[in-house]
C-alpha positions as CSV (number, residue, x, y, z in Angstrom):
1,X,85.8,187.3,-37.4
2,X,83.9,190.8,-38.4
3,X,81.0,189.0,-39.3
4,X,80.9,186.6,-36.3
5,X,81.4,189.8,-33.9
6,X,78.5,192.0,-36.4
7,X,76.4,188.6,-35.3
8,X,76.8,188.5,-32.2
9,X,76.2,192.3,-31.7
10,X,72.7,191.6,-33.5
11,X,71.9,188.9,-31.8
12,X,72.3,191.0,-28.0
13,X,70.3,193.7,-29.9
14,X,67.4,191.8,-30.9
15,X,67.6,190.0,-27.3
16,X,67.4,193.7,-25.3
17,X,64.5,195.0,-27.8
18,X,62.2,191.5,-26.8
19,X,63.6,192.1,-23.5
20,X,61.7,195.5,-23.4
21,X,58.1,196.1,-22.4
22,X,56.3,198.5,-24.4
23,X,52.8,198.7,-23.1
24,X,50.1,199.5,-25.7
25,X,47.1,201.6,-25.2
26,X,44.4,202.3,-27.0
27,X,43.8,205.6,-27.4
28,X,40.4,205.4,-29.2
29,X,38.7,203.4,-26.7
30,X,40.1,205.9,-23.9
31,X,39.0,208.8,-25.5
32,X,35.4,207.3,-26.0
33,X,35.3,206.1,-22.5
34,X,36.3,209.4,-20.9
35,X,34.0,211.7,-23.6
36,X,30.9,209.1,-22.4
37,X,31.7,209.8,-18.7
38,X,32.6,213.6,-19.0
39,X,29.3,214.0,-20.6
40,X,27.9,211.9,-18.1
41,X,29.0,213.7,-15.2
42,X,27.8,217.2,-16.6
43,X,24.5,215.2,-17.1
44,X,23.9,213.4,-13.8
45,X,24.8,217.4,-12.2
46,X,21.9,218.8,-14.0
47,X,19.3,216.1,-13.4
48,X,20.0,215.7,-9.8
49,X,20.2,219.3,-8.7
50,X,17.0,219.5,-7.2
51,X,16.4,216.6,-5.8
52,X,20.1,216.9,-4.1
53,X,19.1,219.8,-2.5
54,X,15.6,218.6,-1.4
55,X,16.9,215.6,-0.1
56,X,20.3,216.4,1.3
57,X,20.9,220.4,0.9
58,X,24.0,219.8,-0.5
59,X,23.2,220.4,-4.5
60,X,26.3,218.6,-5.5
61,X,25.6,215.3,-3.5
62,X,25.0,212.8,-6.9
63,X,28.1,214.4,-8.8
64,X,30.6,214.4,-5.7
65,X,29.6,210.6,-5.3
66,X,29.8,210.3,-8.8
67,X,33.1,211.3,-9.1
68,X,34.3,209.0,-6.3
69,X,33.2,206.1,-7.7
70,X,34.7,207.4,-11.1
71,X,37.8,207.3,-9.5
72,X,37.4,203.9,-7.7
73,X,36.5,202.4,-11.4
74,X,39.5,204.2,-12.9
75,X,42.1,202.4,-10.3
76,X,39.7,199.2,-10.8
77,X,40.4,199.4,-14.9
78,X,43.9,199.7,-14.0
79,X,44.3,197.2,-11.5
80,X,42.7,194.8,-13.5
81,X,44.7,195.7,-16.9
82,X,47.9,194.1,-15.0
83,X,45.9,191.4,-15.0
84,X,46.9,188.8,-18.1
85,X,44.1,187.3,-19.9
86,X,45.2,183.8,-20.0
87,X,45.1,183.7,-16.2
88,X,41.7,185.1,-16.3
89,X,41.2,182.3,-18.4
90,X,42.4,179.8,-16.0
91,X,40.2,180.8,-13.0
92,X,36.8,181.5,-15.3
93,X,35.3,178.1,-13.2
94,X,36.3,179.8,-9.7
95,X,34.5,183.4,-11.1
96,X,31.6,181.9,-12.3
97,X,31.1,180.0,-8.8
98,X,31.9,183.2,-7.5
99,X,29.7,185.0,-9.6
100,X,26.7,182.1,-8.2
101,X,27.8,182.9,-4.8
102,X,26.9,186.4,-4.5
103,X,23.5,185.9,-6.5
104,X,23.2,183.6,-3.5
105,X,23.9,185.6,-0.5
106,X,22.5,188.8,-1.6
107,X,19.1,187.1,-1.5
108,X,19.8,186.0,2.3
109,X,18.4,188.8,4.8
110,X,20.8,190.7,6.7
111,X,23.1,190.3,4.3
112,X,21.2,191.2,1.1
113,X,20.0,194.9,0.8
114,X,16.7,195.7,-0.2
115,X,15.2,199.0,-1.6
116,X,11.8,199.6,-3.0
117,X,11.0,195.6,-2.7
118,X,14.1,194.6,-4.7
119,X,16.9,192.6,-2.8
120,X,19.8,192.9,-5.1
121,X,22.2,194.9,-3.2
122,X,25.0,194.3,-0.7
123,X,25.9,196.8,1.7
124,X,29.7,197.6,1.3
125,X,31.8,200.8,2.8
126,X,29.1,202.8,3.1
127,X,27.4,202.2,-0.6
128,X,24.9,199.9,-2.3
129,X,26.5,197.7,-4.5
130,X,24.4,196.1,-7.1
131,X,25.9,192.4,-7.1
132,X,24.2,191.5,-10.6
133,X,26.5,193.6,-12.3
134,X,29.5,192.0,-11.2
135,X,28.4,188.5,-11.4
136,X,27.2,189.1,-15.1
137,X,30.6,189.7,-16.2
138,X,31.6,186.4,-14.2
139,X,29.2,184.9,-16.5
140,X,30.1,186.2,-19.3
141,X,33.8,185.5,-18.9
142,X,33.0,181.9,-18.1
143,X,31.1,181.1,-21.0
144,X,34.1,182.8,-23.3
145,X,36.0,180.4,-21.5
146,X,33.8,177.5,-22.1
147,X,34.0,178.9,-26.4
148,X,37.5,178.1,-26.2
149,X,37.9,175.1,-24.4
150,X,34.7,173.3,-26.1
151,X,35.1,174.8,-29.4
152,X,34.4,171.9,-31.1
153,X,31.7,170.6,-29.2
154,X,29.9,174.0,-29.4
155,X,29.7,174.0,-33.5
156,X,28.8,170.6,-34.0
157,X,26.4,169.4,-31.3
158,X,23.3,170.3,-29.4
159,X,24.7,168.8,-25.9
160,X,27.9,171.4,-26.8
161,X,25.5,174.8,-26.8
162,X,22.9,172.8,-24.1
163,X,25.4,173.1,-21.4
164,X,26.1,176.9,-21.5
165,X,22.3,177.7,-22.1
166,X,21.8,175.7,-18.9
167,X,24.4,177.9,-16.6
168,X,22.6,181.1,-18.4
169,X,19.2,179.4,-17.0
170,X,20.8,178.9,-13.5
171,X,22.1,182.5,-13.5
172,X,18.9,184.0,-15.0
173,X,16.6,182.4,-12.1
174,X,19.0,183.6,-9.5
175,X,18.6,187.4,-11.0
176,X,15.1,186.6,-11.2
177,X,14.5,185.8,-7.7
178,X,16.0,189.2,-6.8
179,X,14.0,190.1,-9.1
180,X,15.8,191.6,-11.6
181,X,13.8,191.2,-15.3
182,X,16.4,193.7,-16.7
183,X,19.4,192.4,-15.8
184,X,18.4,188.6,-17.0
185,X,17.3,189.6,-20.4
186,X,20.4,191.3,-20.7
187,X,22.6,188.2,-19.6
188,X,20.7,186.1,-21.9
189,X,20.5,188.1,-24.7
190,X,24.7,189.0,-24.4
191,X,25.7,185.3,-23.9
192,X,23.4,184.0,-26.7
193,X,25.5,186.2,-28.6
194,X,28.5,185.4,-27.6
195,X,27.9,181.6,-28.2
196,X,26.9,182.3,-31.3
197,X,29.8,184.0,-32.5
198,X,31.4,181.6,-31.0
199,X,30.5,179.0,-33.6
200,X,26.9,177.5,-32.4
201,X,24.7,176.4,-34.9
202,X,22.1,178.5,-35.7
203,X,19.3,176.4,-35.9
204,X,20.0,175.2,-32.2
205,X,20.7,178.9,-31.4
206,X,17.2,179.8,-32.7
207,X,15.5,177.3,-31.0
208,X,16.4,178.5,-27.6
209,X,16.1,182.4,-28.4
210,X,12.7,181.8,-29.0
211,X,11.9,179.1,-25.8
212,X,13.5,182.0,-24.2
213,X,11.6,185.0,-25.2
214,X,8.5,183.3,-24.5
215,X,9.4,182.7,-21.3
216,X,10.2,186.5,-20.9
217,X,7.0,187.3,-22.5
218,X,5.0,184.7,-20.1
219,X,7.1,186.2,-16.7
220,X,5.9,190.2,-17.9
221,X,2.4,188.9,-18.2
222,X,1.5,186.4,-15.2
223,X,3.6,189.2,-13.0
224,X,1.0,191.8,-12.2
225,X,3.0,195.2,-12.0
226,X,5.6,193.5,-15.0
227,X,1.9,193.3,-17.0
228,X,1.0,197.3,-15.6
229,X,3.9,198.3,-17.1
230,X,3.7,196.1,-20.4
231,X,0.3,198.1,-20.6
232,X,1.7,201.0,-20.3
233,X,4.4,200.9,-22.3
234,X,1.4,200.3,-25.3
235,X,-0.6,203.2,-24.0
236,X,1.2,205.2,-21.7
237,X,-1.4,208.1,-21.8
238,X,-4.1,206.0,-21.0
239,X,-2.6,205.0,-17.7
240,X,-1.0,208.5,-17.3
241,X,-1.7,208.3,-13.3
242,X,-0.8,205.3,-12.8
243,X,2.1,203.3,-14.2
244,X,2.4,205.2,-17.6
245,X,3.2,208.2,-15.8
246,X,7.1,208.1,-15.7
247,X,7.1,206.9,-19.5
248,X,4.6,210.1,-20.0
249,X,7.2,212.1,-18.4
250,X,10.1,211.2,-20.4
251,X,8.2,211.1,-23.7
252,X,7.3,214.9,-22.6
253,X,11.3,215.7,-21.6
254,X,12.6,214.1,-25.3
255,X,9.1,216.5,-27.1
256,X,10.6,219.4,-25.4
257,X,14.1,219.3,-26.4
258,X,13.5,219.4,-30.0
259,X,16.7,220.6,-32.4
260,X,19.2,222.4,-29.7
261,X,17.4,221.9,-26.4
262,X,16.4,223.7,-23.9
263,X,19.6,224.8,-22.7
264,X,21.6,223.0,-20.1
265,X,20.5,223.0,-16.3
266,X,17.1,223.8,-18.0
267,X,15.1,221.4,-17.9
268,X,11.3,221.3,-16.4
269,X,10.7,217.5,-16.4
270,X,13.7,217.1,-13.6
271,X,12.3,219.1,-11.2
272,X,9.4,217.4,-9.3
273,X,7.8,215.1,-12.7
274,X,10.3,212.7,-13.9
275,X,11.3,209.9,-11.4
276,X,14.2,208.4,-11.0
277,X,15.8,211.1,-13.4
278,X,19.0,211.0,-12.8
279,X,19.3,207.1,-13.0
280,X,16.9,205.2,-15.5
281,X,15.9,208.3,-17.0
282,X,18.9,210.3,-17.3
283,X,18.5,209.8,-21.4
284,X,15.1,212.0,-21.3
285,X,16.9,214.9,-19.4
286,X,19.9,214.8,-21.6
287,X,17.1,215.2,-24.7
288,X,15.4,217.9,-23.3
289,X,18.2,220.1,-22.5
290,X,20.6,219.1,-25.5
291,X,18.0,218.2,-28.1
292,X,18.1,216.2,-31.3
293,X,21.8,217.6,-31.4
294,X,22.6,216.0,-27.8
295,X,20.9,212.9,-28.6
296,X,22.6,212.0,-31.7
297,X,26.2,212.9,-30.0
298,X,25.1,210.2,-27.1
299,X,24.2,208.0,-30.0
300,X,27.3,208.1,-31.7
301,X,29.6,207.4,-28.5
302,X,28.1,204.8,-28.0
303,X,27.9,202.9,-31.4
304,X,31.2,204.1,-32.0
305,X,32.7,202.6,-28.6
306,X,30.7,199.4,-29.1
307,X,32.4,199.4,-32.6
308,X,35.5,199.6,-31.0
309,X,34.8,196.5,-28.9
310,X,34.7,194.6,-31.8
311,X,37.4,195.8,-34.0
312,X,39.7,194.8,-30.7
313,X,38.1,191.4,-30.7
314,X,38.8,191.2,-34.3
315,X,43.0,192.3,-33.3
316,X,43.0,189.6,-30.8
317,X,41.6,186.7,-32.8
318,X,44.0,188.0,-35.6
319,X,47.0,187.6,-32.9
320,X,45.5,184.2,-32.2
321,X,43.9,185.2,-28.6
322,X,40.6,183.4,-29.2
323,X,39.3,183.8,-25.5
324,X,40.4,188.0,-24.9
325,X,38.6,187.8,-28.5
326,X,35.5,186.6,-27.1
327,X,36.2,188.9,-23.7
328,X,35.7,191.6,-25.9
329,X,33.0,190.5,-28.1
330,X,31.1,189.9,-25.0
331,X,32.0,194.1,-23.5
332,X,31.2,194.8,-27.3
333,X,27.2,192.7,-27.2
334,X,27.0,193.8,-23.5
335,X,27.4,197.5,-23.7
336,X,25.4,197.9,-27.2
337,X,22.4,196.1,-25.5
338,X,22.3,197.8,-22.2
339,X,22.8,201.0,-23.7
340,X,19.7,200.5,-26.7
341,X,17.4,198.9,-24.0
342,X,18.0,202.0,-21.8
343,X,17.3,204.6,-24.7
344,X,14.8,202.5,-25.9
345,X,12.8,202.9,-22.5
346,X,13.2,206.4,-22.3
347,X,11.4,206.8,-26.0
348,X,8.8,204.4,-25.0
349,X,10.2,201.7,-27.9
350,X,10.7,199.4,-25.1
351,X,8.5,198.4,-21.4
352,X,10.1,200.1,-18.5
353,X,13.2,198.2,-17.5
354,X,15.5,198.9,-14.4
355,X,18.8,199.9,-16.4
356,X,21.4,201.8,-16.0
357,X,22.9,203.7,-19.4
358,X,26.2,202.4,-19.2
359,X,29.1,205.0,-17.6
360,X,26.7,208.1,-17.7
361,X,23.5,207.2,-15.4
362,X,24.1,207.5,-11.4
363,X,24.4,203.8,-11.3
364,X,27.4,203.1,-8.7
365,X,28.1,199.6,-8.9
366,X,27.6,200.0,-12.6
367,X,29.8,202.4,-13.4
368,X,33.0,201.1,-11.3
369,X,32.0,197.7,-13.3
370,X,32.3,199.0,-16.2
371,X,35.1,200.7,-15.9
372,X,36.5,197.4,-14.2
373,X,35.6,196.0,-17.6
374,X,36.8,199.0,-19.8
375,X,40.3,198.0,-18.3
376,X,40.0,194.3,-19.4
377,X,38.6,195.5,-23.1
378,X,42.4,197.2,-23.1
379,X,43.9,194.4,-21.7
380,X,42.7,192.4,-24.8
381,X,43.8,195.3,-26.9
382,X,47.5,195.5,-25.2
383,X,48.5,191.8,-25.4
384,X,46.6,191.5,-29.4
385,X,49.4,194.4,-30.4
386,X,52.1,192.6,-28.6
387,X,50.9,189.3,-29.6
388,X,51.5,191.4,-33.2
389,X,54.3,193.2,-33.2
390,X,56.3,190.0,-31.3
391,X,54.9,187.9,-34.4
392,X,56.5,190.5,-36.5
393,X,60.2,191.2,-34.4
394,X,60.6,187.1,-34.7
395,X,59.9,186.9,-38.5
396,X,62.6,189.9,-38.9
397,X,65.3,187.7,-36.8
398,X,64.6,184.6,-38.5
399,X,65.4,187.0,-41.9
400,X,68.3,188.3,-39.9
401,X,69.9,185.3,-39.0
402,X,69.1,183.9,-42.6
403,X,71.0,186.8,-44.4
404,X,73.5,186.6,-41.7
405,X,74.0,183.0,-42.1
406,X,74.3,184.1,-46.4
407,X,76.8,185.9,-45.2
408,X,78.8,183.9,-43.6
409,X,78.9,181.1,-46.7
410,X,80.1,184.2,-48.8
């Protein structure tokens, strides 16, 4: 009778301990997120300074709006980390028609917002928001979904990796249309990846990365200010009036900084020289005030966050989660791309691309994004450790009941 009561007694135990919700949290991944931002915020003060004040006479105008739309991607990250990945899953074919929706309407006038010939904005409680960036992670969470569901398919035939590239196509000339050169390459580049972690073969995989950067490299040349800038991006000095001048700038801002900087709030470049240096150029400021020192710290947050990406995709497709796996592959491919084109631009490695760097530059639809998306990467972490340790709770019961039942022969 003892050992029928001790039973029982483990048995309500082991039921109120499942019962519990523990919620996991990855502490790494916050820590990286919130160094990346602090640093952004100290950065995007400093760059913007004098252009706040010229424009607005308020000298803290970027960083106050800044931090509001920090806060408004905080509360988006944790709205959307209530949010389980297998109903994410489950809608992927409504997000990605969502996803083609806005690409649609933004491009309608009076709905779509355009600045400095560009319509890719919609105009929403009182900001611009950039409805590329959203619909690329609609995108990108369909074709994870489409990894899963046509696994097979996707490793052993061309029709299985035709059909994605296809959507990517669709997608692309919608961004194009905008246009938006940047955000396409990035799409295309991010979900070739992801299919081809996935599983697609890499001859096929091949084959379309190189249709596809030729018909990058044939829309930068037949487009006459894509061309000016492709021109001066090879010698930027040479058109140093013209369009090589912002490139010039920012090559000067990086010179300047050298080992330690200039000092913070010190830089010359952001004054009246540098465009846009608080946005697409925020990288050059943050080199001439911080240095070599400053650059490799920005370096290293990001590699090590991107890192991070994939070590949780790595947990999940351990726990058997094989679409929050590719979820966070695709954050992982997304955020090392965005983040080496941008740097790349500013050091005149790569033509002049309209990119944000990812959670530091003024970017406001950007940065709630991904912060949206930084709550989904821990998501995938949360339910890849319970996934784990529930793996691990039912092996010890089925021990438990095993040595109880041995027990009970005895």
């Amino acid at each position: 009778m003892n050992s029928a009561v001790m039973k029982g007694a483990s048995a309500v135990s082991r039921a109120g301990s499942r019962g519990a919700v523990q919620v996991h949290i990855d502490r790494v991944t916050v820590g990286l997120v919130l160094a990346i931002l602090l640093l952004g915020l100290v950065m995007v003060t400093s760059a913007s300074i004098s252009i706040a004040g010229r424009e607005t006479g308020d000298v803290f105008y970027y960083l106050e709006r800044q931090l509001v739309l920090a806060m408004i991607g905080v509360a988006a990250a944790a709205f959307v980390f209530l949010i389980p990945t297998r109903l994410i899953e489950k809608v992927s074919t409504h997000l990605l028609i969502a996803a083609g929706v806005l690409l649609l309407l933004v491009a309608i006038p009076g709905i779509g917002h355009e600045v400095n010939g560009s319509r890719r904005w919609m105009r929403i409680l009182g900001f611009n928001f950039q409805v590329s960036e959203l619909a690329r992670v609609f995108v990108l969470i369909y074709l994870a979904s489409y990894a899963v569901r046509r696994s097979e398919e996707l490793r052993t035939t061309f029709k299985g990796l035709l059909r994605p590239v296809g959507m990517l196509c669709l997608a692309g000339a919608l961004l194009l249309a905008e246009p938006d050169l940047g955000a396409a390459t990035v799409l295309f580049a991010t979900g070739f990846g992801l299919l081809f972690i996935a599983g697609a073969r890499l001859r096929y995989a091949i084959g379309f990365m190189v249709i596809a950067c030729g018909g990058f490299a044939a829309l930068a040349v037949l487009e006459p200010y894509r061309f000016a800038r492709v021109m001066a991006f090879l010698d930027p000095w040479k058109y140093y009036k013209d369009a090589g001048f912002q490139l010039a700038q920012s090559l000067i801002a990086i010179g300047r900084g050298e080992w330690f900087g200039v000092g913070l709030g010190g830089s010359v470049q952001k004054l009246f020289y540098l465009p846009e240096a608080h946005t697409d150029f925020l990288f050059a400021v943050l080199a001439e005030e911080l240095g070599l020192v400053g650059v490799l710290l920005t370096l290293s947050l990001f590699m090590a966050l991107t890192w991070r990406a994939f070590h949780i995709a790595r947990l999940a497709q351990s726990a058997g989660l094989q679409f929050a796996s590719y979820v966070a592959v695709g954050f992982g491919l997304w955020l090392g791309l965005q983040s080496f084109i941008n740097i790349g631009v500013n050091m005149g490695v790569l033509p002049t691309k309209g990119l944000t760097l990812p959670l530091m530059s003024y970017g406001r639809s950007s940065l709630v994004v991904t912060l949206a998306w930084v709550g989904l990467l821990l998501r995938v972490y949360h339910e890849a450790k319970a996934e784990a340790r529930g793996s691990a709770t039912a092996r010890r019961s089925r021990r438990d009941d095993e040595d109880e039942d041995e027990d009970d022969d005895e």
